[in-house]
C-alpha positions as CSV (number, residue, x, y, z in Angstrom):
1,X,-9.8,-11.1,-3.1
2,X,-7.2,-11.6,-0.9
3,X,-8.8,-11.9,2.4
4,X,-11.2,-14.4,1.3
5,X,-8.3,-16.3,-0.4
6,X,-6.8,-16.5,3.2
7,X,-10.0,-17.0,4.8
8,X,-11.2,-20.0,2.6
9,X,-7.3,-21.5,3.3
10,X,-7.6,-20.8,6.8
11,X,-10.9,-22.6,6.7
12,X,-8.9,-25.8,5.0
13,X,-6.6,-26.0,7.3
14,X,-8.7,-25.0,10.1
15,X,-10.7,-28.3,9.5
16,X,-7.4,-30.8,8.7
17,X,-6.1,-29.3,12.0
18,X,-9.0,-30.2,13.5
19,X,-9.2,-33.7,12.7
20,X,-5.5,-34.4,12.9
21,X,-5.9,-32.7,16.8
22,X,-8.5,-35.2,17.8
23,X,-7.4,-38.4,16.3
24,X,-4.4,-37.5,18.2
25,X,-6.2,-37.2,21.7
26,X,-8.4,-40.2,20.5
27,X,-5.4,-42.4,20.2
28,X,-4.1,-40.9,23.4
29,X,-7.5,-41.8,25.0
30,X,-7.7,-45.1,23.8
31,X,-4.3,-46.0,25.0
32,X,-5.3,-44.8,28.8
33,X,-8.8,-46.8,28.6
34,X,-6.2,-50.1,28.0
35,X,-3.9,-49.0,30.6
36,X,-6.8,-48.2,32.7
37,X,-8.0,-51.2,32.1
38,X,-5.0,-53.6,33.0
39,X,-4.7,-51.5,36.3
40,X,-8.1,-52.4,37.7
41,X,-7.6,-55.7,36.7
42,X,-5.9,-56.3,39.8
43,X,-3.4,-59.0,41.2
44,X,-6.3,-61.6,42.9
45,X,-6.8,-64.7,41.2
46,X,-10.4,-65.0,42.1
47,X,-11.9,-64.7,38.5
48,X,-15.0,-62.1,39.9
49,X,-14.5,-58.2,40.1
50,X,-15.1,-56.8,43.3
51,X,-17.0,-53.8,43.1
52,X,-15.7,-51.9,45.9
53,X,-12.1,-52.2,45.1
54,X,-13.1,-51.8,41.5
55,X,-14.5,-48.3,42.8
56,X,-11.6,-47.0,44.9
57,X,-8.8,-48.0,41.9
58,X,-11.3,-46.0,39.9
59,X,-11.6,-43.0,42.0
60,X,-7.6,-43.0,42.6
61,X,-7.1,-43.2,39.0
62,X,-9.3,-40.4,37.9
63,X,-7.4,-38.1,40.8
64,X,-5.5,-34.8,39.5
65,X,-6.9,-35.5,35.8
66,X,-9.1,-32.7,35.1
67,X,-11.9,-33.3,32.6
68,X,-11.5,-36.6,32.3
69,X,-14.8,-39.7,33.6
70,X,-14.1,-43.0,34.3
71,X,-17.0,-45.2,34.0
72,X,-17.1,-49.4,35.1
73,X,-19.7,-51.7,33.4
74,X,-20.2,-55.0,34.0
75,X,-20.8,-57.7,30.9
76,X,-24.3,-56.2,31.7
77,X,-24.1,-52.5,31.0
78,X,-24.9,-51.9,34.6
79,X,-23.1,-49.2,36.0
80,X,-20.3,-50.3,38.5
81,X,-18.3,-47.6,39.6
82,X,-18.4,-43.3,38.4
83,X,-15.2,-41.1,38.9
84,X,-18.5,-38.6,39.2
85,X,-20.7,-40.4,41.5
86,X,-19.5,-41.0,45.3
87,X,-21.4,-43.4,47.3
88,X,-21.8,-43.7,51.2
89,X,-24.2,-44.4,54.4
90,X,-26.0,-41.2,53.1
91,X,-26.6,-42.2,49.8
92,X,-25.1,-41.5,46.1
93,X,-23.7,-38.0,45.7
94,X,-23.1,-36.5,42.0
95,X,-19.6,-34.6,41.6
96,X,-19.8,-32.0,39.0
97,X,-17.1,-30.4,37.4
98,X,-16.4,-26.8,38.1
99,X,-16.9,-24.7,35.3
100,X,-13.4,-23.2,33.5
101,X,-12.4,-20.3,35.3
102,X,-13.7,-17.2,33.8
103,X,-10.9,-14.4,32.2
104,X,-10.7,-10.6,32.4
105,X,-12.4,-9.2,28.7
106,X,-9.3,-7.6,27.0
107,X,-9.0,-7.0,23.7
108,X,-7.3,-10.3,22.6
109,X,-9.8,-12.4,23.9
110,X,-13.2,-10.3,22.5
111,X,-11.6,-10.8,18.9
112,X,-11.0,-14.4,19.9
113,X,-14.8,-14.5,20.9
114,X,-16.0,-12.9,17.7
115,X,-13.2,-14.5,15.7
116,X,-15.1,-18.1,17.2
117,X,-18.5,-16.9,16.9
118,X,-18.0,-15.7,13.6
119,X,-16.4,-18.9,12.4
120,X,-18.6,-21.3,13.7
121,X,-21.3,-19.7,11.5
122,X,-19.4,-20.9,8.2
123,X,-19.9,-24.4,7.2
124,X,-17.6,-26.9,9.0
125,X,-15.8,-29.6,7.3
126,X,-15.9,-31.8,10.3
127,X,-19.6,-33.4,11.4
128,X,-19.9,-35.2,14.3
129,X,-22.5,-37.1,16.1
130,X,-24.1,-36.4,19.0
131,X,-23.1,-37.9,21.8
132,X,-25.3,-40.9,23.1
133,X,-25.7,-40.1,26.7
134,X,-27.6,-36.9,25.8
135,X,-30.1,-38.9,23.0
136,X,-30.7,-41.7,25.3
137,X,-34.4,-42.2,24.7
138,X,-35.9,-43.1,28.2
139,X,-33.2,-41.3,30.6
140,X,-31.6,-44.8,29.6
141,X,-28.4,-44.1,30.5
142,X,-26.9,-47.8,30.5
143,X,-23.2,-48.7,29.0
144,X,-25.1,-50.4,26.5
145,X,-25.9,-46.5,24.8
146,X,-22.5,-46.0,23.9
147,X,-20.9,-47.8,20.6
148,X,-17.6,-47.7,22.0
149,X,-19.0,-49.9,24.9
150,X,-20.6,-52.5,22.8
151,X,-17.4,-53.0,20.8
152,X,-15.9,-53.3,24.2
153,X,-18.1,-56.2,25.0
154,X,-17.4,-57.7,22.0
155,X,-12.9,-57.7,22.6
156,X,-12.1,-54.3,20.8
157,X,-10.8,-51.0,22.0
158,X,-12.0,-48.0,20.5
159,X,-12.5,-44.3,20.6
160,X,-15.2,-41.9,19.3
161,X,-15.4,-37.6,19.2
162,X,-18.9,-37.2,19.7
163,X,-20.0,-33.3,19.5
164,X,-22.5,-32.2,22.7
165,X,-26.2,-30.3,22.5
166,X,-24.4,-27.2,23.7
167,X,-21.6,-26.8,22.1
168,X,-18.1,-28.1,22.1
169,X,-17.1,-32.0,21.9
170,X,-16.7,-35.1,24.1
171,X,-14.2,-38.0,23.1
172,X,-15.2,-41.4,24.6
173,X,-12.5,-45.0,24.9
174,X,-13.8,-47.9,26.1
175,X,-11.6,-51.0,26.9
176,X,-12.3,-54.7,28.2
177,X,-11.3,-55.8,31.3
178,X,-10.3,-59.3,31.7
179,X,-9.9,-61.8,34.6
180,X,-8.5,-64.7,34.0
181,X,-9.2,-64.6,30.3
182,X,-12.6,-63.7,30.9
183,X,-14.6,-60.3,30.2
184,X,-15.8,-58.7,33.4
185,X,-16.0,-55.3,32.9
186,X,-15.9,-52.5,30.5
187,X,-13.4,-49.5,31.1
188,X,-15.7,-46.1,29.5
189,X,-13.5,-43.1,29.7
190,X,-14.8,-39.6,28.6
191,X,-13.1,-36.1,27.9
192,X,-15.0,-33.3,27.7
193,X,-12.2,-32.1,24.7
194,X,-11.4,-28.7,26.5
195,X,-8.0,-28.7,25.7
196,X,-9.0,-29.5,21.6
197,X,-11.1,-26.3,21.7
198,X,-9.0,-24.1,23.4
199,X,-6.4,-25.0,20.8
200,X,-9.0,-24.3,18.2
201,X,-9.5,-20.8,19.6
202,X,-6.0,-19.8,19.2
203,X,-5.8,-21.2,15.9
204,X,-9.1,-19.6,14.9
205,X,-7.7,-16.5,16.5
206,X,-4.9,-17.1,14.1
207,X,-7.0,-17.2,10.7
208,X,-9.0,-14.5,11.9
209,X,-5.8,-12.2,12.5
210,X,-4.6,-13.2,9.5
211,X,-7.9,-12.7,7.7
212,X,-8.0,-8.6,9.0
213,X,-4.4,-8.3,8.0
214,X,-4.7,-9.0,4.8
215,X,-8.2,-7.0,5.0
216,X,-6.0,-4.5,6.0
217,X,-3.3,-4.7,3.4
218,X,-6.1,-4.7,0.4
219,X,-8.2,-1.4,2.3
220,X,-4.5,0.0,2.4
221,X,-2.9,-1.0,-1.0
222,X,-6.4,0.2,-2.5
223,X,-5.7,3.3,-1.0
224,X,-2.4,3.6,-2.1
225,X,-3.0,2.6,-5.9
226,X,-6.3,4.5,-6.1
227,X,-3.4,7.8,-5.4
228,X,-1.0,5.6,-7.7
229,X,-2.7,4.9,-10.4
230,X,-6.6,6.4,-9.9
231,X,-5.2,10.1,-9.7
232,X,-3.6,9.9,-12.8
233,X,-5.7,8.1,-15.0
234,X,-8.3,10.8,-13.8
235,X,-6.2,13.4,-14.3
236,X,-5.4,12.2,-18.2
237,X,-9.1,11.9,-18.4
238,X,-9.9,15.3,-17.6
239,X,-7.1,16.3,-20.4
240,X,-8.1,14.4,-23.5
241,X,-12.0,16.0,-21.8
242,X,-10.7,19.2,-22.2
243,X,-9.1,18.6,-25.3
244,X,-12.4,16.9,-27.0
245,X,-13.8,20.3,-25.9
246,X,-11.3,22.4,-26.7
247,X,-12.4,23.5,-30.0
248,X,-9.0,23.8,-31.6
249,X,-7.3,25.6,-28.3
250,X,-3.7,24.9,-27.1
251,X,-4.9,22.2,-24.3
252,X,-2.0,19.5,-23.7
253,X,-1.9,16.5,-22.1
254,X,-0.1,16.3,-18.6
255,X,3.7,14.7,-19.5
256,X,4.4,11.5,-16.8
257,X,7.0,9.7,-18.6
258,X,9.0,9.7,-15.5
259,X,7.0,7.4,-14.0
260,X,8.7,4.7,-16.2
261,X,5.2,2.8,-15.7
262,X,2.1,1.5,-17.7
263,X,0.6,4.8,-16.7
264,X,3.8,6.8,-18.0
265,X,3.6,4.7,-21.2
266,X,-0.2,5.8,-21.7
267,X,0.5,9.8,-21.1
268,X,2.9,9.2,-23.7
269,X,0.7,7.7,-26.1
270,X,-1.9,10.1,-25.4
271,X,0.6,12.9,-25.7
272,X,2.1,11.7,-29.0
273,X,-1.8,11.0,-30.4
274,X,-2.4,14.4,-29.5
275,X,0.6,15.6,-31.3
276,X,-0.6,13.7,-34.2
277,X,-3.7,14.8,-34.2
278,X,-2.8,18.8,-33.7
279,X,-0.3,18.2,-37.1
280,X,-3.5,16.8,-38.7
281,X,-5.7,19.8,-38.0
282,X,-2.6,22.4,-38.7
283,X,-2.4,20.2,-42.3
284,X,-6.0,20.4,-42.9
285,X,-5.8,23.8,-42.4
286,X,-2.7,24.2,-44.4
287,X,-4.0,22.1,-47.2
288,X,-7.1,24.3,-47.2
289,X,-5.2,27.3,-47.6
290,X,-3.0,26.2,-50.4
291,X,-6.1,24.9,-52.7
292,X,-7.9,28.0,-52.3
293,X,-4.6,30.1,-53.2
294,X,-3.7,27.9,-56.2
295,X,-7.0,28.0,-57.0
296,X,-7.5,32.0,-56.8
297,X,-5.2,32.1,-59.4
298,X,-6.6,29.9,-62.7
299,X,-9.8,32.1,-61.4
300,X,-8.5,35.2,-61.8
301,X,-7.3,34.4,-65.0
302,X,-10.4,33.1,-66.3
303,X,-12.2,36.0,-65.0
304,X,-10.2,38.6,-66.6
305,X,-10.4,36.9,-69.7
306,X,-13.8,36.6,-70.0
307,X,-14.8,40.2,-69.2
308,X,-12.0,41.1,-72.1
309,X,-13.0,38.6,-74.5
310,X,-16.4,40.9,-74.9
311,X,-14.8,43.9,-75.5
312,X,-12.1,42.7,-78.1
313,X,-12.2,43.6,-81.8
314,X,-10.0,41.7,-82.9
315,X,-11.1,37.9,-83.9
316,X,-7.1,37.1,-83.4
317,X,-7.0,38.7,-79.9
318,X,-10.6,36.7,-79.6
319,X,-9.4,33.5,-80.4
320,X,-5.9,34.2,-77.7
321,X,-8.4,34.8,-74.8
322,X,-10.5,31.7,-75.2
323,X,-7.4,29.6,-75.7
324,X,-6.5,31.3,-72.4
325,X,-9.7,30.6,-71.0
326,X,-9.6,27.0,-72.4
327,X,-6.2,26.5,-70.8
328,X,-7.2,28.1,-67.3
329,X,-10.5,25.1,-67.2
330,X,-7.9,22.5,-68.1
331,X,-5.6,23.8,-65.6
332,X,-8.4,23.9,-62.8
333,X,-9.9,20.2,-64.2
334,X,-6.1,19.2,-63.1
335,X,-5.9,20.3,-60.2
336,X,-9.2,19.6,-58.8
337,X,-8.3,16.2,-59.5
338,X,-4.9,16.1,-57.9
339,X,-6.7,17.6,-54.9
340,X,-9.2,15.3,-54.6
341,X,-6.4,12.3,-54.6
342,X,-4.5,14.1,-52.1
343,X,-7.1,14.8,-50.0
344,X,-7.9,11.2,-50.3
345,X,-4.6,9.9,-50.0
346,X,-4.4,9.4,-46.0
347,X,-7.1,7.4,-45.8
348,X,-6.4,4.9,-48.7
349,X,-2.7,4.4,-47.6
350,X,-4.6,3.3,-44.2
351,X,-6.4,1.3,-45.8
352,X,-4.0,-0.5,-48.3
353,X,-3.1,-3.8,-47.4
354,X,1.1,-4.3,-47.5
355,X,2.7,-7.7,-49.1
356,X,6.4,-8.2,-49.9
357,X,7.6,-6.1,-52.9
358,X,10.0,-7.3,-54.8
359,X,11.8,-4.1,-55.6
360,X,14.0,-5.4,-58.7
361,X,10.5,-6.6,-60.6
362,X,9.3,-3.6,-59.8
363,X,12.0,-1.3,-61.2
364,X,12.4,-3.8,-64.2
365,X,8.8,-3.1,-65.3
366,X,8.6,0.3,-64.5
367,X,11.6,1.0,-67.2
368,X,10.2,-1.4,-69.5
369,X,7.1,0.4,-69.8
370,X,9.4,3.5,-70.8
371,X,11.0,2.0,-73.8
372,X,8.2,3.5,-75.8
373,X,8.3,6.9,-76.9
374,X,7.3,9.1,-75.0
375,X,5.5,12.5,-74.9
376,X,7.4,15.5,-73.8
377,X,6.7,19.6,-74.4
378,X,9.0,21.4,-76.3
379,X,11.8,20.2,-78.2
380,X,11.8,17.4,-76.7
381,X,8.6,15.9,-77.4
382,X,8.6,12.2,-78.6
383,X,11.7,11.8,-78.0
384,X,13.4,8.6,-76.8
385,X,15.4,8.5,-73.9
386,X,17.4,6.3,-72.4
387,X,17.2,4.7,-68.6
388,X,20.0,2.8,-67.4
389,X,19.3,0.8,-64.3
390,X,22.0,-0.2,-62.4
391,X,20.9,-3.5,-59.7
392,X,22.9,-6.0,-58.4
393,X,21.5,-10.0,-59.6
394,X,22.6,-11.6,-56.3
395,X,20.9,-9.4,-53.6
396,X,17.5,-9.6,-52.1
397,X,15.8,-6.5,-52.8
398,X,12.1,-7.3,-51.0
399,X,10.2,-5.1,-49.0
400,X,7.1,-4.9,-47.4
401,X,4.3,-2.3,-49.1
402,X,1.7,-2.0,-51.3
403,X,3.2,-2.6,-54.7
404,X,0.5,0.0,-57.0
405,X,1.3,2.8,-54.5
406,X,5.1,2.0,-55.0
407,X,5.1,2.0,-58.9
408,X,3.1,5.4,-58.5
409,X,6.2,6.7,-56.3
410,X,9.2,5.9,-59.0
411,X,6.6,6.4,-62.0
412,X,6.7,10.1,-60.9
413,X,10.1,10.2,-59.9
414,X,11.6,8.7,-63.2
415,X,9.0,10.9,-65.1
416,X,10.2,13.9,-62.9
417,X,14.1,12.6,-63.8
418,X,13.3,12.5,-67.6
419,X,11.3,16.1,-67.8
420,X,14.2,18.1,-66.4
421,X,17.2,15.1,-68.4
422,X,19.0,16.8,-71.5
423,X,17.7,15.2,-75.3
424,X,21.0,13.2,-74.8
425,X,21.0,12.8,-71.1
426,X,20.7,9.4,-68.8
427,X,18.4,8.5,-66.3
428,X,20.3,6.0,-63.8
429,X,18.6,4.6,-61.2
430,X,20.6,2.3,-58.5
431,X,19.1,0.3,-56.0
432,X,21.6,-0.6,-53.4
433,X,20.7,-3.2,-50.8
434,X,21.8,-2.3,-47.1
435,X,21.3,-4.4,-43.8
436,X,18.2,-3.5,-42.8
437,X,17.1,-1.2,-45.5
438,X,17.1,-0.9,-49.8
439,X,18.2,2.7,-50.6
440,X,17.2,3.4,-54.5
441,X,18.6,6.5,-56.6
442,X,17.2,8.0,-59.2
443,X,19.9,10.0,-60.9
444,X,19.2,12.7,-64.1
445,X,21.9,14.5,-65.9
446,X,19.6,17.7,-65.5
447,X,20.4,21.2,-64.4
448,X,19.5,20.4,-61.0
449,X,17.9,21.9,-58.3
450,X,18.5,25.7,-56.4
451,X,20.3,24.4,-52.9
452,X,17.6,26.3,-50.8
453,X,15.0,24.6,-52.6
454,X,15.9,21.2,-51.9
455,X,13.0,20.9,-49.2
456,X,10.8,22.9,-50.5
457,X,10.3,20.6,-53.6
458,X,8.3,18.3,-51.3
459,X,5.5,20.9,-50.4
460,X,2.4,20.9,-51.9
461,X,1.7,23.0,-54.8
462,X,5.5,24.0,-55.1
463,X,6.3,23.8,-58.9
464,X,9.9,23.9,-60.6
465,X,9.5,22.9,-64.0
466,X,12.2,22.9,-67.0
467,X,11.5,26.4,-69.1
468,X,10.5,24.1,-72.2
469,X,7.3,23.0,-70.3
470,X,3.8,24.9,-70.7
471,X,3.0,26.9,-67.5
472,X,0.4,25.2,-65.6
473,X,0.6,21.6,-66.6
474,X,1.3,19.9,-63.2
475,X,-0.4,20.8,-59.6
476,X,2.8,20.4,-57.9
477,X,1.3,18.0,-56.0
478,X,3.6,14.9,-57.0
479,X,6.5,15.1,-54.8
480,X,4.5,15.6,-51.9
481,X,2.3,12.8,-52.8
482,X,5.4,10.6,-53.0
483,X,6.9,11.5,-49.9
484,X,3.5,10.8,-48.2
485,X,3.6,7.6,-49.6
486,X,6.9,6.9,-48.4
487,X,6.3,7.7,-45.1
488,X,3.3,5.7,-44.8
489,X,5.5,2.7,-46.0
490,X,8.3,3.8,-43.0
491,X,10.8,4.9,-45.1
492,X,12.5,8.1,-46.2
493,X,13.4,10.2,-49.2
494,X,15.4,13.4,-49.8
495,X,17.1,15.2,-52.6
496,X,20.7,16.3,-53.5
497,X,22.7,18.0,-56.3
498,X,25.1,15.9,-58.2
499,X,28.2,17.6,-58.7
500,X,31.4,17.1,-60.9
501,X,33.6,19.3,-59.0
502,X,31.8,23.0,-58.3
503,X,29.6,21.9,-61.1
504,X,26.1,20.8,-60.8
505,X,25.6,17.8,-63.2
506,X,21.9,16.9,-62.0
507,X,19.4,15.8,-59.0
508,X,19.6,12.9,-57.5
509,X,16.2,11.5,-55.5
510,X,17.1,9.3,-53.2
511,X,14.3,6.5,-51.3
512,X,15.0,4.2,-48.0
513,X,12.7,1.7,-47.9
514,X,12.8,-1.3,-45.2
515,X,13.8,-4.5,-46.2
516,X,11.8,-7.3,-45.3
């Protein structure tokens, strides 16, 4: 793209400089065809031209000026005098200009030749006519064949460029010449516009060079980036290849973060997608193992007791294995439903559109909904217990999520906090605004949780339920379905002891969320 940038500019200026170099020589011209003119003039006050002297001011003036004719017309067009034509006893004899002296071929001046050559074949922004002498129908060759003449005759002084059948350009002036007041003559000057084109070949030589320099610079920075950036980008494309067909094998994407570029950026990305993607497989296969372990057992169960319930006797011991068999269906019925939410969870959290929460509302109807009584197992089964909830009025508490998914997170986590509270216990939960983030607490006067299980409790399947509570009522699914949850919404939670001392008075779930 570049060299044709420079080549179309070099064009532009190629024609301005043109036109601008031969108005300059025409006005040059056409002030030497008046002071041409004035000089031939002469000092007699006879009125009448004399031919003769006419010729020999003419021939003297066109001495040491190569390239240029000087051509005398009378009021007539008749041809008076030629700075080409020399006349004598023997007749009329034509001068003819030698031809420019021809140059050694070196290197410079065949890339000027093909530089011209190949520029003259583009389309030129300057047309010029061709010059009159060579048209002339009739060999008529007459001043009255030249415009510049016949504005001559009529008072003016003028100039023309005229362009020549083979090649190049001629630039005509043609002046009056007066005597007495009176129009005698017409001063014709040509030029056959050698020095124009010459000039024109060095600065064509010019837009050419520059032209295959910046050729040059493209063929080389193509070069240079195809090793800068081609090489790479290849070379990460070969990696996520192998990785596609990897079928589950270690493959890892080359590491160019040093390059501090867009490529570095990009082997990042791809390195952290891959990342992402290897977690997701190693999850998957996690996941897989843990339903088919907690599911072995409900199984097993079920199995045994129906191959004893055929064998017992007893109708008591009878009616203890189908409760048990009852219990184990309900117990798999939950947890093939937990699983299937799980499994489903990633995707609908992707999918889930997020709008500012307003976290106080959210809180505030959560608890309301628990003023009811509520089922519990045990001894503490409909039960009322009170939730204190402990938010400041005068503090923004908005962040962005989806609010169903959010109720779902502190619906488990205040249920969790009221399973494990004493009958006369207190659920507080705190919601304390920070700069950037809304850190809410929910606080149980429970009897805690065993220190090296305070990251465990967010695995799936792991289970620590209060002793009151019938085996097999929850998946333990429901911390690690919050926690997922949080982290989709960019935030964080963890758990910690609360203690009076050395004492543990009860758990304390804590959630960062972002504010908005």
């Amino acid at each position: 793209m570049m060299p044709l940038i420079v080549l179309v500019v070099g064009l532009l200026y190629l024609g301005r400089y043109q036109q601008n170099l031969t108005d300059e020589h025409l006005r040059t011209l056409q002030e030497r065809a008046q002071n041409f003119a004035i000089a031939m003039e002469g000092p007699d006050d006879s009125g009448a031209l004399i031919p003769e002297q006419s010729r020999r001011t003419l021939f003297k003036l066109a001495e040491n000026r190569q390239g240029l004719r000087i051509r005398l017309f009378d009021t007539n067009g008749e041809l008076i005098g030629d700075s080409q034509q020399l006349s004598g006893p023997g007749g009329t004899i034509q001068i003819t200009p030698l031809p420019p002296p021809q140059y050694s071929l070196t290197a410079s001046a065949a890339l000027a030749y093909l530089g011209t050559q190949f520029l003259e074949l583009l389309p030129s922004s300057t047309t010029l006519q061709p010059f009159p002498e060579e048209i002339a129908q009739g060999n008529r060759k007459d001043g009255m064949v030249y415009p510049d003449v016949v504005n001559a005759m009529q008072g003016e002084v003028s100039a023309t460029a005229w362009a020549r059948k083979s090649g190049g350009l001629v630039l005509a002036a043609a002046a009056p010449l007066y005597k007495n007041n009176r129009l005698v003559a017409v001063v014709l000057l040509t030029n056959n516009g050698r020095d124009i084109e010459m000039a024109m070949d060095r600065v064509r030589l010019d837009v050419l060079t520059a032209t295959l320099a910046a050729l040059s610079m493209t063929i080389f920075m193509s070069i240079y980036l195809a090793g800068l950036i081609g090489h790479p980008l290849r070379k990460l494309a070969r990696a996520a290849e192998r990785i596609r067909a990897s079928k589950g094998q270690d493959v890892t994407i080359p590491d160019m973060s040093h390059r501090r570029d867009e490529i570095g950026e990009l082997s990042m990305a791809l390195r952290d997608m891959t990342q992402a993607l290897h977690d997701r497989m190693e999850s998957i296969e996690s996941f897989a193992a843990d339903v088919s372990h907690e599911l072995k057992n409900p199984l097993t169960s079920l199995r045994s007791a129906v191959e004893t319930v055929s064998i017992v006797k007893s109708e008591e011991d009878r009616k203890k294995l189908l409760d048990i068999i009852l219990h184990d269906v309900q117990r798999l019925d939950r947890l093939i439903t937990d699983i299937s939410k799980a499994s489903r969870l990633d995707v609908e959290l992707a999918r889930d559109e997020m709008e500012e929460v307003d976290v106080r509302q959210l809180l505030e109807n959560i608890v309301s909904g628990h003023k009811t009584p509520m089922e519990r197992t045990g001894d503490h089964t409909d039960v009322h217990f009170p939730i204190k909830l402990d938010i400041p009025r005068n503090k923004d508490l908005v962040t962005m999520g989806n609010y169903g998914r959010l109720t779902q997170v502190f619906e488990n986590l205040i249920s969790n906090a009221l399973s494990f509270s004493p009958e006369d216990g207190v659920v507080t939960i705190r919601a304390i605004p920070s700069k950037d983030q809304i850190i809410i607490e929910v606080e149980d006067e429970g009897p805690g949780i065993p220190e090296s299980k305070l990251e465990d409790i967010f695995e799936r399947f792991y289970s620590e339920r209060p002793k009151t509570e019938e085996y097999g009522k929850h998946s333990g699914l429901g911390l690690s379905i919050t926690k997922q949850i949080i982290s989709a919404h960019g935030g964080d939670i963890y758990a910690e002891n609360v203690k009076a001392g050395n004492q543990v008075t009860g758990a304390c779930f804590t959630v960062i969320l972002n504010a908005a």
